[in-house]
BASETI-974388 format. One record per residue: residue number from 1; residue in one letter; x, y, z of N, C-alpha, C in turn. Coordinates in nm, 2 decimals. Layout:
R seq type   n.px   n.py   n.pz  ca.px  ca.py  ca.pz   c.px   c.py   c.pz
R NUM    a      X      Y      Z      X      Y      Z      X      Y      Z
...
END
This chain:
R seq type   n.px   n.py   n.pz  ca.px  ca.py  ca.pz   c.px   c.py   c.pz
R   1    x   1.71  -3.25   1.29   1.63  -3.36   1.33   1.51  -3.37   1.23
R   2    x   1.50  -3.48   1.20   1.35  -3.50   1.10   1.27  -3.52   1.15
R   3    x   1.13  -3.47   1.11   1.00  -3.48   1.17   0.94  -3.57   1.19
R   4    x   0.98  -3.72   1.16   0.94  -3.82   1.14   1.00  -3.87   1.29
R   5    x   1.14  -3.81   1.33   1.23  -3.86   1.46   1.16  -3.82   1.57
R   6    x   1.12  -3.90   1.70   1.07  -3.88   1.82   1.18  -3.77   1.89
R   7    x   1.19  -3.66   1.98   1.23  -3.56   2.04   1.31  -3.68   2.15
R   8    x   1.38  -3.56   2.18   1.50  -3.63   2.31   1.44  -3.72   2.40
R   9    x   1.35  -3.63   2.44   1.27  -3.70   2.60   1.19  -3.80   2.55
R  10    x   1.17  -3.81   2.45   1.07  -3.94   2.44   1.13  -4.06   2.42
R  11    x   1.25  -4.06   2.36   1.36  -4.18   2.33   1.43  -4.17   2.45
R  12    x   1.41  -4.09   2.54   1.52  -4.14   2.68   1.36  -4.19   2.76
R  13    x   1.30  -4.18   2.75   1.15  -4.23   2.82   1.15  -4.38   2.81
R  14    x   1.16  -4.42   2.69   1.10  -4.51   2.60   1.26  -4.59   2.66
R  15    x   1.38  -4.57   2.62   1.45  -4.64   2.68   1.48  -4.67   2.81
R  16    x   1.40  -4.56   2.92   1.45  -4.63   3.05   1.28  -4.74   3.09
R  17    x   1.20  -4.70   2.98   1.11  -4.80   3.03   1.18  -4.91   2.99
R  18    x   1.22  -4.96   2.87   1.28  -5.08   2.80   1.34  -5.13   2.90
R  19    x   1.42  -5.07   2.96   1.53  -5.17   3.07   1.50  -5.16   3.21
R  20    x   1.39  -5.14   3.20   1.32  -5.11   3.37   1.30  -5.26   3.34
R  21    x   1.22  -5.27   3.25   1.10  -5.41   3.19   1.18  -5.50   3.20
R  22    x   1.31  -5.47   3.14   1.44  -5.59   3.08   1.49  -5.63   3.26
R  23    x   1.51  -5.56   3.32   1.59  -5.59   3.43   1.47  -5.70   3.55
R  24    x   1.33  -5.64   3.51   1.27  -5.70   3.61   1.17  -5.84   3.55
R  25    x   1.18  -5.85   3.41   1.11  -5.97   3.36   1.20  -6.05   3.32
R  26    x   1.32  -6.03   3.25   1.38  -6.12   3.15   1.54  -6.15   3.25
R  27    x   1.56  -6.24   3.25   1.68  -6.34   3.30   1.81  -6.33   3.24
R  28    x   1.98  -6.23   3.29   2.05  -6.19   3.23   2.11  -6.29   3.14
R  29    x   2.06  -6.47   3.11   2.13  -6.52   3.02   2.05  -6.59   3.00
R  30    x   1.93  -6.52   2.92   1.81  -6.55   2.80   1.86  -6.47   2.72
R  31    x   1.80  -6.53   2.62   1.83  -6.55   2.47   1.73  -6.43   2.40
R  32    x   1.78  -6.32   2.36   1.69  -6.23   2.26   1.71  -6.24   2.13
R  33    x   1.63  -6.27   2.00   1.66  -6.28   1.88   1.65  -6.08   1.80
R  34    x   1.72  -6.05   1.75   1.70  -5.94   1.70   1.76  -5.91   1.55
R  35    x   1.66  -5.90   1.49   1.68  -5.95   1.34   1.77  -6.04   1.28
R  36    x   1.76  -6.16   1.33   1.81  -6.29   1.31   1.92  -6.31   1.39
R  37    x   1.95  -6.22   1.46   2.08  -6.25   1.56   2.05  -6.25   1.66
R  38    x   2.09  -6.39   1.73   2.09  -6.38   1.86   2.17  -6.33   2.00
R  39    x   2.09  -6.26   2.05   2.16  -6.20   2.15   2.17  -6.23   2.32
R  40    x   2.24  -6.15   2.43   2.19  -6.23   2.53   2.12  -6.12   2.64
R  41    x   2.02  -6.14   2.70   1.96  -6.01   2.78   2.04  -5.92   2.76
R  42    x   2.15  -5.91   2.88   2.23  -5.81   2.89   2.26  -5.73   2.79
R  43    x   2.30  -5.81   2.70   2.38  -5.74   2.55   2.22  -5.64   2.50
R  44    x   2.09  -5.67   2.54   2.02  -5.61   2.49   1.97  -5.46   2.58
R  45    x   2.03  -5.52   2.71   2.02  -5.41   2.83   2.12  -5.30   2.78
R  46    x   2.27  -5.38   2.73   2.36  -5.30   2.72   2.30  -5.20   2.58
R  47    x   2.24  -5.23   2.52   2.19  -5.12   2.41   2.14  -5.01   2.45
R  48    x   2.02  -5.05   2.51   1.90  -4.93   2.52   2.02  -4.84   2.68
R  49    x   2.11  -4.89   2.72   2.19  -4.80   2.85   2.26  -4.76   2.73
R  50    x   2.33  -4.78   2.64   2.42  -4.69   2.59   2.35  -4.59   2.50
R  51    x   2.23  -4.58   2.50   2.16  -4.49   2.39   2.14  -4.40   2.54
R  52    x   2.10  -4.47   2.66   2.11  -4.31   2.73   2.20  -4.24   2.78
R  53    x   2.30  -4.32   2.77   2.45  -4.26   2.80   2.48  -4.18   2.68
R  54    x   2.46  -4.17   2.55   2.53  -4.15   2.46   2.45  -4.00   2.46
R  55    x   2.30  -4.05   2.52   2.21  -3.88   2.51   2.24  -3.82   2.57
R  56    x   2.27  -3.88   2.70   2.34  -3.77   2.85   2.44  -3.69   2.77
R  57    x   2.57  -3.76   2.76   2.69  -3.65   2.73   2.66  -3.54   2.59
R  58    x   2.59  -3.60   2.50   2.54  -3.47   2.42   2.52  -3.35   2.50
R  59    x   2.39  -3.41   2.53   2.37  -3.31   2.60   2.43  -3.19   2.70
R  60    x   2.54  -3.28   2.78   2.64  -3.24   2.88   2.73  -3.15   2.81
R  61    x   2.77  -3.21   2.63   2.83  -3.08   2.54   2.75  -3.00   2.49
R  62    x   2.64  -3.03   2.51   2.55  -2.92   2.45   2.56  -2.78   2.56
R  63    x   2.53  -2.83   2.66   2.56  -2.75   2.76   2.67  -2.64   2.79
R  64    x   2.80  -2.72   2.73   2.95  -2.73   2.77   2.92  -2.60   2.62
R  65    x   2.92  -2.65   2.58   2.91  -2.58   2.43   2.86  -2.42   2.42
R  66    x   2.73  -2.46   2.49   2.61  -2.28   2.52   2.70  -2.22   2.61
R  67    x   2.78  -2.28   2.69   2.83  -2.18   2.82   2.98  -2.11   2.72
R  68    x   3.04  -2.21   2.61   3.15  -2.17   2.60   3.12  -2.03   2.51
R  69    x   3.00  -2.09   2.43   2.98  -1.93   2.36   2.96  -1.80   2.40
R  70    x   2.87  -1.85   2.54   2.86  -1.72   2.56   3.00  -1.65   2.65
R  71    x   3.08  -1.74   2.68   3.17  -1.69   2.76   3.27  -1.62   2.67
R  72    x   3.29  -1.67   2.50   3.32  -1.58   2.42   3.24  -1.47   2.34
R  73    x   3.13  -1.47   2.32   3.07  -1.36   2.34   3.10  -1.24   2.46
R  74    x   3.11  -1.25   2.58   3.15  -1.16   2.65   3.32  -1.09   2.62
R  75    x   3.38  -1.23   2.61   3.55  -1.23   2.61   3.54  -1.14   2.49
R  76    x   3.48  -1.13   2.34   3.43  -1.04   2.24   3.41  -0.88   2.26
R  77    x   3.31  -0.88   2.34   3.23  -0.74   2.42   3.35  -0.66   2.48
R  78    x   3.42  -0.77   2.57   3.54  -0.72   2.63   3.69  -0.63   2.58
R  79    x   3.69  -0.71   2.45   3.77  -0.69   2.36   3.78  -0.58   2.29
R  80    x   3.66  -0.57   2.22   3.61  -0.44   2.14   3.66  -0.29   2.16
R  81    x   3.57  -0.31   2.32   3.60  -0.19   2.42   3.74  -0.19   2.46
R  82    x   3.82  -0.25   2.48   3.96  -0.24   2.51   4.01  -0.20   2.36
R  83    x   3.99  -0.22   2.26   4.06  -0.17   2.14   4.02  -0.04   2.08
R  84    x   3.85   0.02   2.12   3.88   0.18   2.09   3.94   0.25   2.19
R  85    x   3.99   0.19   2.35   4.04   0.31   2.42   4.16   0.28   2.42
R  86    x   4.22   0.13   2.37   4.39   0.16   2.32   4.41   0.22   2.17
R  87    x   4.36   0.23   2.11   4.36   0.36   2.01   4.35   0.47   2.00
R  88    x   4.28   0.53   2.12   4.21   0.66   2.11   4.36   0.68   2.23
R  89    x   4.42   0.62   2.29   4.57   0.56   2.40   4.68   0.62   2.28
R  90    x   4.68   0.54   2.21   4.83   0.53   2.11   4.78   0.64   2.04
R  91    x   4.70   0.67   2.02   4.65   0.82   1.90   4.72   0.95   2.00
R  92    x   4.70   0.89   2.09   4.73   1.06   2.20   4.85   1.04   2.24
R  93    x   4.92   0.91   2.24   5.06   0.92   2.32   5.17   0.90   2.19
R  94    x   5.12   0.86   2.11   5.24   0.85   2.00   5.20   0.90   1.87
R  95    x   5.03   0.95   1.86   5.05   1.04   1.70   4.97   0.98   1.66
R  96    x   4.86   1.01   1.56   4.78   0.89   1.44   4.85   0.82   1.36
R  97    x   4.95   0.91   1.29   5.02   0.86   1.23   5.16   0.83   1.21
R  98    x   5.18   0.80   1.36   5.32   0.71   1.37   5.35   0.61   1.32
R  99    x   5.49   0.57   1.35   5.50   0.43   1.31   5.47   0.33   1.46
R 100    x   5.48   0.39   1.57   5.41   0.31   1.70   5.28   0.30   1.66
R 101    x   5.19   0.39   1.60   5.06   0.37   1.57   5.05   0.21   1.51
R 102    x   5.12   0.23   1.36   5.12   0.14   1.27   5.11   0.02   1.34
R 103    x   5.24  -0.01   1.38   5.25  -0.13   1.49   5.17  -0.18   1.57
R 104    x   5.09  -0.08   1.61   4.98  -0.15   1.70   4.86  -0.19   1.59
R 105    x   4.88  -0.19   1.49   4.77  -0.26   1.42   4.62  -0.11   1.38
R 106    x   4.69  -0.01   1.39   4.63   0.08   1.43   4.70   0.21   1.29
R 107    x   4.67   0.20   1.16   4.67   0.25   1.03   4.64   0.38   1.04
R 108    x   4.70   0.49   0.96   4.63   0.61   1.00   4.50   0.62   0.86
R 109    x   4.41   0.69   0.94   4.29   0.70   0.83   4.36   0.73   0.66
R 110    x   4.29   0.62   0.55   4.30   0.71   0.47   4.20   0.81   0.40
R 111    x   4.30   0.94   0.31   4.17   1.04   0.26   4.21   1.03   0.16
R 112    x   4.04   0.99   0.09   4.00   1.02  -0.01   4.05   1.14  -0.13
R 113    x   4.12   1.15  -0.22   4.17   1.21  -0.31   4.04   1.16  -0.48
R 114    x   3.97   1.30  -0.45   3.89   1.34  -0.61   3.94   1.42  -0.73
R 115    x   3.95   1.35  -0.81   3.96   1.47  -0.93   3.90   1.49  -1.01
R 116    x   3.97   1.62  -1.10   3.79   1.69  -1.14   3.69   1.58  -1.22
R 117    x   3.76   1.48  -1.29   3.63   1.41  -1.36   3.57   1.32  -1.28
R 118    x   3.64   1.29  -1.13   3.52   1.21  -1.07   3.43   1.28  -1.00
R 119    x   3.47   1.42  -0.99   3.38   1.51  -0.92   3.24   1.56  -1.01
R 120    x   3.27   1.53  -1.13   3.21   1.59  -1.25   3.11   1.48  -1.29
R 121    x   3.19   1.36  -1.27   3.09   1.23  -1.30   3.00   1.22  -1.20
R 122    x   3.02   1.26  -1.04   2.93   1.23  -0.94   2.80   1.31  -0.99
R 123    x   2.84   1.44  -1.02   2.73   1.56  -1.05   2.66   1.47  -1.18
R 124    x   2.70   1.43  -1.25   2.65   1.35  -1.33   2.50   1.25  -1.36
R 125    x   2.62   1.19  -1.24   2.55   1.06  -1.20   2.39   1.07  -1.08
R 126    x   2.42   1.22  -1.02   2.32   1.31  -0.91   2.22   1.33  -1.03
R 127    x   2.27   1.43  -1.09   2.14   1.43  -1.20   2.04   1.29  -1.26
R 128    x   2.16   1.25  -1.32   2.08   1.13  -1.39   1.97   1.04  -1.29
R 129    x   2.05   1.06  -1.16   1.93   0.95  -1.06   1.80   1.07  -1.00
R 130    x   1.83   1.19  -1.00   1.70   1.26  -0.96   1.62   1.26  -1.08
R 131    x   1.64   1.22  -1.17   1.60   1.26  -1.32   1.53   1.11  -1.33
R 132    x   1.57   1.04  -1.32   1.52   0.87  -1.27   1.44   0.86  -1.17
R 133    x   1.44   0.89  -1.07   1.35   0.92  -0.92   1.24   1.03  -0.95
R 134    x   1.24   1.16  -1.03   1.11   1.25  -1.04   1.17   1.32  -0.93
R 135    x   1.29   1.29  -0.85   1.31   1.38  -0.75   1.30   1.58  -0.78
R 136    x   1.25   1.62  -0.69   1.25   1.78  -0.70   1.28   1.85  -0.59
R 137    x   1.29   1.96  -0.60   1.35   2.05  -0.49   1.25   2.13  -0.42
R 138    x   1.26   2.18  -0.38   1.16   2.24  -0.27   1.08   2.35  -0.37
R 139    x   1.16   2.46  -0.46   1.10   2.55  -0.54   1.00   2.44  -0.61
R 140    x   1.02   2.34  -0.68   0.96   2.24  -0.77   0.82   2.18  -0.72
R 141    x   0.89   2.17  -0.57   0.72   2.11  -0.51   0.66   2.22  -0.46
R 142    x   0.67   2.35  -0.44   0.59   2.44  -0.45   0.53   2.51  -0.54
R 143    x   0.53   2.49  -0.63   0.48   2.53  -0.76   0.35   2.44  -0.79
R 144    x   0.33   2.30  -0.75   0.26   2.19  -0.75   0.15   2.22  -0.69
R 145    x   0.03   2.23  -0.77  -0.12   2.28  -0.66  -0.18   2.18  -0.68
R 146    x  -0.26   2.12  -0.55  -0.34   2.01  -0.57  -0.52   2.05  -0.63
R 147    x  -0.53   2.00  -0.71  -0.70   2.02  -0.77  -0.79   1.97  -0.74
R 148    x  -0.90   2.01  -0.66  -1.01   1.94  -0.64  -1.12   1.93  -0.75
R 149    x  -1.20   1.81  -0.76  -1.29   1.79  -0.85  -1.40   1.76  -0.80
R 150    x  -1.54   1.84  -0.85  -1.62   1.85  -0.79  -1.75   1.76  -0.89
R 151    x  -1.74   1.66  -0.85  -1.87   1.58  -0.95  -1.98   1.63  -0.94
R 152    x  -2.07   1.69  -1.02  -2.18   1.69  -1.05  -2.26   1.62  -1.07
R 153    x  -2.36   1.60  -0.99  -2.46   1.48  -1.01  -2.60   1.51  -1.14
R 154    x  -2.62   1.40  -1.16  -2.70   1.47  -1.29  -2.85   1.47  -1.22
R 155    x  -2.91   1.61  -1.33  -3.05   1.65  -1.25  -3.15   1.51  -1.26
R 156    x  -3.21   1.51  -1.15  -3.35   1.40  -1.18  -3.42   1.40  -1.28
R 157    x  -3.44   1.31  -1.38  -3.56   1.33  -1.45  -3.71   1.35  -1.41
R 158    x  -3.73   1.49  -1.49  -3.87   1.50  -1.46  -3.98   1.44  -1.49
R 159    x  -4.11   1.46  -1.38  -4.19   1.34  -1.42  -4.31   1.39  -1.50
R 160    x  -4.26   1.34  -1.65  -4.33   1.41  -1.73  -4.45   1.34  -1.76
R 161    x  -4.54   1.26  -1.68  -4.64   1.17  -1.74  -4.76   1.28  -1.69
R 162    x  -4.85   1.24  -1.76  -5.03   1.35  -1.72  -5.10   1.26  -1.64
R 163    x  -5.16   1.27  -1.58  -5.24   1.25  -1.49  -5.32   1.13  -1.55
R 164    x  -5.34   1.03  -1.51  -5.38   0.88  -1.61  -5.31   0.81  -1.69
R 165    x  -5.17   0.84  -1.64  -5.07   0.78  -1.72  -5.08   0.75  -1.85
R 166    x  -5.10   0.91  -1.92  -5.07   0.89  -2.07  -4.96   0.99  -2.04
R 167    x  -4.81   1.00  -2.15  -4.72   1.08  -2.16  -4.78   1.18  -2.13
R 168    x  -4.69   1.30  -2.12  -4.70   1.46  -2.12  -4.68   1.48  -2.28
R 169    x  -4.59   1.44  -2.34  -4.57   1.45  -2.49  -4.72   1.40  -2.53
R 170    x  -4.81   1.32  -2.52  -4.89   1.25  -2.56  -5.06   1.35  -2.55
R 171    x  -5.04   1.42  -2.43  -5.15   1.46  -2.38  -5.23   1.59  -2.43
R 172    x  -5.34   1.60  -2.47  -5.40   1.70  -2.54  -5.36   1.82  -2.47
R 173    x  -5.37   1.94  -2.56  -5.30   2.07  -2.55  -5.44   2.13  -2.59
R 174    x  -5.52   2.22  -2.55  -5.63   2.29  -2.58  -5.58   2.44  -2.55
R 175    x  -5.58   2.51  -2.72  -5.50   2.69  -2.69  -5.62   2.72  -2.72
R 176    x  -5.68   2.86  -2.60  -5.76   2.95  -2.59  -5.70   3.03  -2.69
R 177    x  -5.73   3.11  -2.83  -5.79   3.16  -2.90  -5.78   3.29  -2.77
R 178    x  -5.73   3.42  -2.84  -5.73   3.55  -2.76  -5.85   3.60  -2.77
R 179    x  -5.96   3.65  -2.71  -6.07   3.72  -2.76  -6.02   3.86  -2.83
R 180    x  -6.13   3.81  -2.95  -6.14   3.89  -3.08  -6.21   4.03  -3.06
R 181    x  -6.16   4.15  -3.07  -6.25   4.27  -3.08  -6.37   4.27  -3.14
R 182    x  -6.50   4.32  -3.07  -6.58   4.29  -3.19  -6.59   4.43  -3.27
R 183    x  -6.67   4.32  -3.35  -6.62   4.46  -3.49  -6.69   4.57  -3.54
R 184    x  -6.64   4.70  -3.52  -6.68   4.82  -3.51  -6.78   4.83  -3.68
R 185    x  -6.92   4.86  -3.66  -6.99   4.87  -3.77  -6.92   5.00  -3.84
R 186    x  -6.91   5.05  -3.97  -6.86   5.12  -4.04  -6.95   5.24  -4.01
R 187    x  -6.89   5.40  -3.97  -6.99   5.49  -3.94  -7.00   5.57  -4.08
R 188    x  -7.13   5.60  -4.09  -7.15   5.68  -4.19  -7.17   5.80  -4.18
R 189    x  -7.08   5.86  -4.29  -7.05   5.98  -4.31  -7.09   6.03  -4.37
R 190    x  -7.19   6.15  -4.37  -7.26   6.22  -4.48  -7.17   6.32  -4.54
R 191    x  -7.14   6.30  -4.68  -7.10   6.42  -4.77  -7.14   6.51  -4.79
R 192    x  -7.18   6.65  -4.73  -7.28   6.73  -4.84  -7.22   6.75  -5.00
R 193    x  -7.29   6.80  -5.09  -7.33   6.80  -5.19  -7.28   6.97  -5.19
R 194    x  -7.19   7.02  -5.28  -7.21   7.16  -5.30  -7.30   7.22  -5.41
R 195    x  -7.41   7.29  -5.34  -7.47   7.36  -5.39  -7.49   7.42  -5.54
R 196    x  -7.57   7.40  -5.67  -7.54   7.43  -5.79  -7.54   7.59  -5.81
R 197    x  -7.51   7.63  -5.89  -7.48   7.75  -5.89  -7.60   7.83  -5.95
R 198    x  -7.70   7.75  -6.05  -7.77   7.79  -6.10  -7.94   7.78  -6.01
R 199    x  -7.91   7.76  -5.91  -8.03   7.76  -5.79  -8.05   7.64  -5.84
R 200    x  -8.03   7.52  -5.86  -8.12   7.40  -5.89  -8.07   7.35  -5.68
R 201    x  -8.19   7.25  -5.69  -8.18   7.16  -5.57  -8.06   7.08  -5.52
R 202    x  -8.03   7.08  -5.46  -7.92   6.99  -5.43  -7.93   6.88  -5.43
R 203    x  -7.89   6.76  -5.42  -7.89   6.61  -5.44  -7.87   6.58  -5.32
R 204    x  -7.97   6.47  -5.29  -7.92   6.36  -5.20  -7.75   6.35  -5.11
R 205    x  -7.74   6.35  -5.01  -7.59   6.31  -4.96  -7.56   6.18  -4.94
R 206    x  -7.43   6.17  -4.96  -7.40   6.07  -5.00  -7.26   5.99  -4.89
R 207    x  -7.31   5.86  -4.84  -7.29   5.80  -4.73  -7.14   5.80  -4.80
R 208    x  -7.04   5.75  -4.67  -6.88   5.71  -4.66  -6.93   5.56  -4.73
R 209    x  -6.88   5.59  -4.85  -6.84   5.44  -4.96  -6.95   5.42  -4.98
R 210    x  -7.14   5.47  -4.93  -7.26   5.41  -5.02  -7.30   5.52  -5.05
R 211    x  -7.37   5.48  -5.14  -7.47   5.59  -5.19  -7.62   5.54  -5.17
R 212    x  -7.68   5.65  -5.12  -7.84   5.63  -5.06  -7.92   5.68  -5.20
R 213    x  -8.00   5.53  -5.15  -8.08   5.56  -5.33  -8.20   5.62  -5.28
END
């Protein structure tokens, strides 16, 4: 149905008002014009009645229709279950693989027959797709340690300005000078003079590095 189309109920609404109207205003042999054809009441009554007659029985097969499905849906359900317990019947009374089996529509399983290159291709084909996937095995994911990483935040900069906001780089530096020993006057040391041999006087002594005049 297109979105443009009014819904069921509204076109069965719409047409039993039409012939409510029709039956109680208009005269069964007056003249209706309908896109250039003339028609006569009735013939116009007879329309909008066959549009609801024509909705009823849909509908009545629509009905007819929901009931038949589901009554084969069950007859289905019904079915199913009657055909694995007449199988699982003929398997036990006549063999899987009789010819009464066969007959009943009832084949004996077949098995699968491998040889070595399809057995060799599968292993193959195992590798290549775990090898495609990253797949690993349990030794493989145990081996796997997870690492934690610890960000380090960076240190605050220091606040290197002096006091009246001139830089620290900028700000006078005044070095105390170590106190100086003071300085020991030079002691003087008297030399004696040895004695002359010939009895003369001895001379003057004479100071460490001066000589006393």
């Amino acid at each position: 149905m297109s979105k443009n189309q009014p819904s069921n109920a509204i076109v069965v609404d719409t047409c039993t008002q039409r012939l409510q109207a029709l039956k109680s205003y208009v005269e069964p042999k007056a003249q209706i014009a309908i896109d250039g054809v003339v028609h006569k009441a009735s013939d116009v009554i007879e329309i909008y009645q066959t549009c609801l007659d024509t909705r009823a029985a849909l509908a009545t097969k629509r009905a007819e229709t929901k009931a038949a499905i589901s009554d084969r849906a069950n007859a289905e359900s019904t079915r199913r279950t009657a055909d694995r317990a007449l199988k699982a019947w003929v398997a036990n009374q006549f063999g899987v693989a009789s010819q009464q089996a066969i007959d009943f529509g009832f084949p004996p399983p077949k098995t699968a027959t491998r040889t070595a290159d399809s057995k060799a291709l599968a292993v193959q084909k195992a590798k290549a797709t775990r090898a495609a996937r990253h797949t690993m095995g349990k030794k493989q994911k145990a081996q796997i340690k997870g690492t934690v990483v610890v960000s380090t935040a960076p240190a605050a900069p220091a606040n290197n300005s002096a006091p009246g906001g001139v830089p620290a780089a900028q700000a006078a530096v005044v070095v105390q000078p170590p106190p100086q020993p003071l300085a020991t006057p030079p002691t003087s040391t008297a030399v004696a003079q040895p004695a002359p041999a010939n009895g003369a006087p001895a001379s003057a002594p004479v100071l460490n590095g001066t000589a006393s005049h």
